[in-house]
C-alpha positions as CSV (number, residue, x, y, z in Angstrom):
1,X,113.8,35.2,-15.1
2,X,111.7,33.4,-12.7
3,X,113.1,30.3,-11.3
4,X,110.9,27.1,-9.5
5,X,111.4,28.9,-6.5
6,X,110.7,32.7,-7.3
7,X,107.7,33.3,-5.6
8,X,104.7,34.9,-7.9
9,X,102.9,38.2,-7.4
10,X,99.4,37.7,-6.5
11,X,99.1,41.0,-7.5
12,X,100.6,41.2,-10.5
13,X,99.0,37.2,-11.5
14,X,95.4,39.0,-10.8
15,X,93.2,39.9,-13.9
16,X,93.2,43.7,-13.5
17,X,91.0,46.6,-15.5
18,X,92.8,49.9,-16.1
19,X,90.6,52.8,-17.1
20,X,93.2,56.0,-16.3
21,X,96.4,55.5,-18.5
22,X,98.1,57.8,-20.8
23,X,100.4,56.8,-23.8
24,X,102.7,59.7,-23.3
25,X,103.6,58.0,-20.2
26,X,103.9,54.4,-20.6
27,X,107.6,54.5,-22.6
28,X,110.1,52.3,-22.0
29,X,113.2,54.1,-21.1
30,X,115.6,52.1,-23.4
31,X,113.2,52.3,-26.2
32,X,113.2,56.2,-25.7
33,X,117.5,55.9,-25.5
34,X,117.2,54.3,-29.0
35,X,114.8,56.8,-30.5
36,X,117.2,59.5,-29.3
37,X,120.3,57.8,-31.1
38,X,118.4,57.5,-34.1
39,X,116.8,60.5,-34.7
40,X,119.4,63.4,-32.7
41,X,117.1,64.3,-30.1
42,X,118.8,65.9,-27.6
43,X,118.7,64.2,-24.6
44,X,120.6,62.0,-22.4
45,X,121.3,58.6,-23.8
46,X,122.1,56.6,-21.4
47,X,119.3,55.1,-19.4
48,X,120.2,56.4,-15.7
49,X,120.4,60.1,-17.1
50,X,117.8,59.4,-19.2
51,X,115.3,58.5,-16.6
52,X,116.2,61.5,-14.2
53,X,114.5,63.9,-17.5
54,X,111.6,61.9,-17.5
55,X,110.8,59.3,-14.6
56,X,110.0,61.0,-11.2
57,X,112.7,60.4,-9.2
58,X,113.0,60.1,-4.9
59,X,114.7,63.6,-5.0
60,X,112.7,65.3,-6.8
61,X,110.4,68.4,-5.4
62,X,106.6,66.4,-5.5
63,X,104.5,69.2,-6.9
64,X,102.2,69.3,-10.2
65,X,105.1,71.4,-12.4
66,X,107.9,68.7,-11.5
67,X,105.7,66.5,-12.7
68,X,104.3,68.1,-16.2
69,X,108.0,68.9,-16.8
70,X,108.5,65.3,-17.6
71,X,106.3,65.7,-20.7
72,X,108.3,68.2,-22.0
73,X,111.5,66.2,-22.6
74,X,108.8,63.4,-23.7
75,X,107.2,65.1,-26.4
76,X,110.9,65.1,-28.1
77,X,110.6,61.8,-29.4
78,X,107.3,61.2,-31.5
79,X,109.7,61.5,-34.4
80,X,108.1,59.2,-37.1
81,X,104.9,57.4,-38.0
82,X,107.1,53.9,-37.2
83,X,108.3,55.1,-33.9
84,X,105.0,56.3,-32.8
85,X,103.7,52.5,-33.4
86,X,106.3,50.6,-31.6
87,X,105.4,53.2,-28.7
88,X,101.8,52.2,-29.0
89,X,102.9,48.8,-29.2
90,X,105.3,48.5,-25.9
91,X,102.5,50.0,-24.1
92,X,99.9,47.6,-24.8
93,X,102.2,44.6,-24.2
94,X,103.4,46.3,-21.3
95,X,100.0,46.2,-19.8
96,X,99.1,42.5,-20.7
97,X,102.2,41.6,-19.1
98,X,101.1,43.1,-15.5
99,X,97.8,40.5,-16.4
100,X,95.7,43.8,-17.3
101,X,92.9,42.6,-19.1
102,X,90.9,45.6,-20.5
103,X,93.0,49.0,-21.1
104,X,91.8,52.2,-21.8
105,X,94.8,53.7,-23.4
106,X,94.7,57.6,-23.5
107,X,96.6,59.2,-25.8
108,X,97.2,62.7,-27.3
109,X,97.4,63.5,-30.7
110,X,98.6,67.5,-30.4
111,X,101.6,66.1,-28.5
112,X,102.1,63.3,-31.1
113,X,101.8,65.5,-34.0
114,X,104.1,68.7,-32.7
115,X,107.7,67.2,-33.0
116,X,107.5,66.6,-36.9
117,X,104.0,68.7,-37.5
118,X,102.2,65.7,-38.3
119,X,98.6,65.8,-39.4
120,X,96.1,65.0,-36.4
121,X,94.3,62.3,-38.3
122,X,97.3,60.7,-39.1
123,X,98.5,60.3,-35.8
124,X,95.1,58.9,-34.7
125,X,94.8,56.6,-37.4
126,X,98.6,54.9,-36.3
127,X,97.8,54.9,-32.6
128,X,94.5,53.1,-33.3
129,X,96.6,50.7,-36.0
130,X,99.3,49.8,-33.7
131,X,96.7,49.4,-30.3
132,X,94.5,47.2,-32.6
133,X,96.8,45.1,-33.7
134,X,99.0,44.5,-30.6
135,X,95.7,43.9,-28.6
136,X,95.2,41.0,-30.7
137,X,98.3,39.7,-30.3
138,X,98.7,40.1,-26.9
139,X,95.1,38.9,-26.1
140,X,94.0,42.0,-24.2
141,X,90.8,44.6,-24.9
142,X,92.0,47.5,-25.5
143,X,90.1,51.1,-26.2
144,X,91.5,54.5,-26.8
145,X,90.6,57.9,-25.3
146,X,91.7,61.2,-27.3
147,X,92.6,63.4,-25.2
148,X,93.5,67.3,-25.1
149,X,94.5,69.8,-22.7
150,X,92.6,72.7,-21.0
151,X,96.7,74.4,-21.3
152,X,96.1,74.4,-24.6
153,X,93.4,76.2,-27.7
154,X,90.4,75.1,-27.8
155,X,90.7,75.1,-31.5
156,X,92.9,72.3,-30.9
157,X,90.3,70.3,-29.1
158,X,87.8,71.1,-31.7
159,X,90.0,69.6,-34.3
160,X,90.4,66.1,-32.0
161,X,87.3,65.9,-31.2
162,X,85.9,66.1,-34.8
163,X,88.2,63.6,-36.0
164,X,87.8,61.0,-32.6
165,X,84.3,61.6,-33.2
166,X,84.5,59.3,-36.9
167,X,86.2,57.0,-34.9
168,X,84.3,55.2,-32.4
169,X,83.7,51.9,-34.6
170,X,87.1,51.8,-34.6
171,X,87.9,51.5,-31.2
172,X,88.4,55.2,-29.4
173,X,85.4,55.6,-27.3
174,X,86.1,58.7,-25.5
175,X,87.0,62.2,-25.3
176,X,89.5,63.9,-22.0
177,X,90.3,66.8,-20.7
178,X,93.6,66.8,-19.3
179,X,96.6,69.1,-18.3
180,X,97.1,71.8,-16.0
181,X,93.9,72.0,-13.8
182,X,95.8,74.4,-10.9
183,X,96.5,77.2,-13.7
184,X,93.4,76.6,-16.4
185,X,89.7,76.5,-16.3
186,X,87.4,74.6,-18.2
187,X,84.9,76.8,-19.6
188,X,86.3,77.4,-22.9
189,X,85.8,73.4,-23.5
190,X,82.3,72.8,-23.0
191,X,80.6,73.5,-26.3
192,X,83.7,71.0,-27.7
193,X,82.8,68.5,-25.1
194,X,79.0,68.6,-25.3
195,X,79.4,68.0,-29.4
196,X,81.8,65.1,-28.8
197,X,78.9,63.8,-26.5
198,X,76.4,63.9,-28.9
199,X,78.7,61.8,-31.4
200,X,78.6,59.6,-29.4
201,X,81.7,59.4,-27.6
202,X,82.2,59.0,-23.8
203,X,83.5,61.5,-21.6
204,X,86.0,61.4,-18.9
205,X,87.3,65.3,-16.9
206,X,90.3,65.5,-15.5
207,X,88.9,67.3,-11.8
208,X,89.7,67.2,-8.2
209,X,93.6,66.3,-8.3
210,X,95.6,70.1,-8.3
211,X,92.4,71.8,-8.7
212,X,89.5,71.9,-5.7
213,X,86.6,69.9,-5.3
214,X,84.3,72.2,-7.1
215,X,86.4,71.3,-10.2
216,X,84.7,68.1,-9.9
217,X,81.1,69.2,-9.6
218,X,81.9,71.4,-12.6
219,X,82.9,68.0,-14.9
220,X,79.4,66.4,-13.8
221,X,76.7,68.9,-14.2
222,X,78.8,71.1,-16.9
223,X,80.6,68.5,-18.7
224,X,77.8,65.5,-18.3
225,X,81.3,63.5,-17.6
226,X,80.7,59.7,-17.5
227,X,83.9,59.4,-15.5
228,X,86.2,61.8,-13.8
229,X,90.5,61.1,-14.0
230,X,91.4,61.3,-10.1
231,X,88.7,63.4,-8.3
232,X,90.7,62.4,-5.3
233,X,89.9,66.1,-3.4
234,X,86.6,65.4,-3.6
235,X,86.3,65.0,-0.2
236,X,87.2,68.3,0.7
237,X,82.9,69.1,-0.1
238,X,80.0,67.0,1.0
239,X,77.9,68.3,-1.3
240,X,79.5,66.9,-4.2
241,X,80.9,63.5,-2.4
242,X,76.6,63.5,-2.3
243,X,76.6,64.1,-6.3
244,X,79.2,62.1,-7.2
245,X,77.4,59.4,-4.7
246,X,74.3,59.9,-6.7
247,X,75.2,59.7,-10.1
248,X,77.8,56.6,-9.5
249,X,80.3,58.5,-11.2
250,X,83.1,56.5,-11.5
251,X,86.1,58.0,-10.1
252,X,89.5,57.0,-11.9
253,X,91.8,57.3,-8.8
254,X,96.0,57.1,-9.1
255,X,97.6,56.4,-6.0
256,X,101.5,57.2,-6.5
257,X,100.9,59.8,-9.2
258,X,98.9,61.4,-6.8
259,X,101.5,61.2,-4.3
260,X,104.1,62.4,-6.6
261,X,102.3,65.4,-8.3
262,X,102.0,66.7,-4.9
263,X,98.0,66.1,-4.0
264,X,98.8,64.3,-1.0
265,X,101.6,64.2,1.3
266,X,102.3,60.7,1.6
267,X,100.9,57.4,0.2
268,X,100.3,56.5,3.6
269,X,97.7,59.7,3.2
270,X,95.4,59.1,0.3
271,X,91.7,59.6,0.9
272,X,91.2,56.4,-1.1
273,X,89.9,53.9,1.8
274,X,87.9,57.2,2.9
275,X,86.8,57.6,-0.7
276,X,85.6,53.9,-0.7
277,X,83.5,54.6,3.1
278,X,81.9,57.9,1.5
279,X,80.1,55.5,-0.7
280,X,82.1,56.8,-4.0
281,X,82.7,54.3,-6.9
282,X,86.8,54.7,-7.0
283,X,89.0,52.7,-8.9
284,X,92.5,51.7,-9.3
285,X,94.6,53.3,-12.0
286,X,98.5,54.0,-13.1
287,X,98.5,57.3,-14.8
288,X,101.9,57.3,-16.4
289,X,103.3,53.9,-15.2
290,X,106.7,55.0,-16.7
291,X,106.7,58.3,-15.0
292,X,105.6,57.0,-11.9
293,X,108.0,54.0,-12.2
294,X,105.1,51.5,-11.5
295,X,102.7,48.7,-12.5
296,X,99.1,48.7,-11.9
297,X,99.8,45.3,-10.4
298,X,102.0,47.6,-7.8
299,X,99.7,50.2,-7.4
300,X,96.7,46.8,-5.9
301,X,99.6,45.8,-3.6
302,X,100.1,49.5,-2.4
303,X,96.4,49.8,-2.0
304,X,96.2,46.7,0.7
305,X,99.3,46.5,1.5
306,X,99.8,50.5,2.9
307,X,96.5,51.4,2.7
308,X,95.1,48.3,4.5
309,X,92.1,48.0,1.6
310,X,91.0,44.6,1.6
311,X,92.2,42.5,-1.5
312,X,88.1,41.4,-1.6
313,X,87.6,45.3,-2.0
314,X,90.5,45.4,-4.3
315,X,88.6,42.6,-6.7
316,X,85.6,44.5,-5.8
317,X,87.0,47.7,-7.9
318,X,88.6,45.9,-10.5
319,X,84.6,44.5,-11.3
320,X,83.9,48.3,-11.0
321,X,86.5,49.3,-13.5
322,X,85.1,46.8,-15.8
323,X,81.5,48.3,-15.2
324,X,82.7,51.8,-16.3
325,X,84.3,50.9,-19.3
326,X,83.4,52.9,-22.2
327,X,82.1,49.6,-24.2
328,X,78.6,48.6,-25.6
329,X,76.2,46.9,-23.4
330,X,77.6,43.8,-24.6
331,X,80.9,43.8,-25.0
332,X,81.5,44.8,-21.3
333,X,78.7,42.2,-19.7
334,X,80.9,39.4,-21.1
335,X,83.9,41.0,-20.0
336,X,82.2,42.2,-16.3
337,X,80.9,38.5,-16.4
338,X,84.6,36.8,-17.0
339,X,86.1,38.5,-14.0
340,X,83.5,37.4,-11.8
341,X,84.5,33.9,-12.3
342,X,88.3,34.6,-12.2
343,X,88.3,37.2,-9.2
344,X,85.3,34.4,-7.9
345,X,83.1,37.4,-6.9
């Protein structure tokens, strides 16, 4: 509770944009204790032993398959159309309470729908419900991004995409590629991807975090990406820093998920401030803020505070956030134009 004398965050005060965060990883660990009471999943439940299946912990090995694991044990618990709400829900008030102002929630119907075999539709239609609802409740923007994984068919894809692409009035804007990038190629994707574009829905590639730089090359000219999730070893090749450079592709970067899926060896090493002096247009994201054990109103401090960005710079890439958003012309001007004044850029 804060007291007269608790001093407040400036971070976690400041309006902040979040363009890179997936559902599956925003849970709250007692929430996920109480799900697994009252449905028998078999886990842990307790939250200490509960968090040790699906929060990255100090211990743990930092590599890409330590990290997925986690997902395993959380696709256990999407158990009912209620408990797939209140999920929703906490995550949404979870990000208006670190002061996030626009959230582009990310979310994946396959893993939604597998623990009970619920139809895809219907698992997009509740996500959408519950974010719509709790946005306006909470007084934050919110917009959803369906997302699928190159791990998985591309029949599977087909079938979210077709669906997300009836959507977009409705508030899910975009289409992802996710999942294991080390192990999985793309390919396979890009007639799905190119069709969603046409629909009308935005595009965002997972590229350049476990897989090489030429990953992210492949997401602009192949994918015609508007965005691309990470893209943090995009440094390792001029040529498509250059691209990137060119086409202002906006680069969702996530510092300690980075760190702890093994990209980079220590906060203290991410290519972020170099990012930023290459000219890129990087931003500040969470990931899986329960995974990671984070709020993106800690992942601004880490960035000035280990990384000795400037907290101008730092406002500077929360207006750039706001810039990418995958919003109408309007919508985003009065948005881009509110956090001016606040962030008195």
């Amino acid at each position: 509770m804060l007291t007269e004398t608790t001093p407040i965050n400036p971070y976690h005060s400041m309006p902040k944009v979040e363009l890179h965060r997936h559902l599956e990883g925003s849970l709250r660990l007692v929430t996920l204790v109480e799900i697994a009471r009252e449905h028998g999943v078999s886990v842990p439940d307790n939250v200490l032993n509960m968090s040790e299946r699906v929060q990255v912990q100090d211990g743990d090995p930092f590599t890409h398959t330590n990290f997925l694991e986690k997902f395993k044990t959380l696709r256990l618990f999407y158990r009912s159309p209620e408990v797939i709400n209140r999920l929703t829900r906490e995550a949404v008030e979870d990000a208006a309470r670190d002061n996030v102002r626009y959230l582009e929630l990310r979310f994946t119907p396959v893993a939604l729908s597998r623990a009970e075999g619920f139809p895809i539709p219907e698992v997009m239609n509740w996500v959408i419900t519950s974010a719509r609802d709790t946005a306006v409740e909470q007084n934050i923007k919110v917009a959803l991004i369906a997302s699928v994984n190159r791990h998985e068919s591309p029949e599977l894809a087909e079938q979210v995409a077709r669906q997300a692409a009836g959507l977009q009035e409705r508030g899910l804007v975009g289409l992802d590629l996710a999942g294991n990038e080390a192990d999985f190629e793309c390919e396979p994707f890009y007639g799905i991807f190119n069709e969603a574009r046409q629909s009308g829905l935005r595009l965002t590639i997972h590229a350049g975090e476990w897989g090489p730089a030429s990953n992210v090359r492949e997401a602009i000219l192949e994918f015609n990406a508007d965005r691309i999730g990470h893209g943090v070893r995009i440094l390792e090749d001029d040529s498509v820093v250059a691209l990137a450079r060119e086409r202002g592709t906006a680069l969702e970067v996530c510092l300690t998920s980075n760190y702890q899926s093994g990209v980079i060896p220590s906060l203290a090493d991410h290519p972020f401030p170099r990012m930023l002096a290459a000219g890129l247009n990087a931003t500040l994201n969470t990931d899986d803020p329960s995974v990671s054990r984070i709020t993106l109103g800690r992942e601004y401090q880490v960035a000035v505070d280990e990384l000795h960005v400037p907290l101008q710079t730092v406002k500077q890439r929360t207006l750039a956030s706001m810039q990418a958003a995958f919003l109408v012309d309007g919508e985003r001007d009065d948005l881009v134009n509110s956090l001016k004044t606040e962030l008195e850029l």
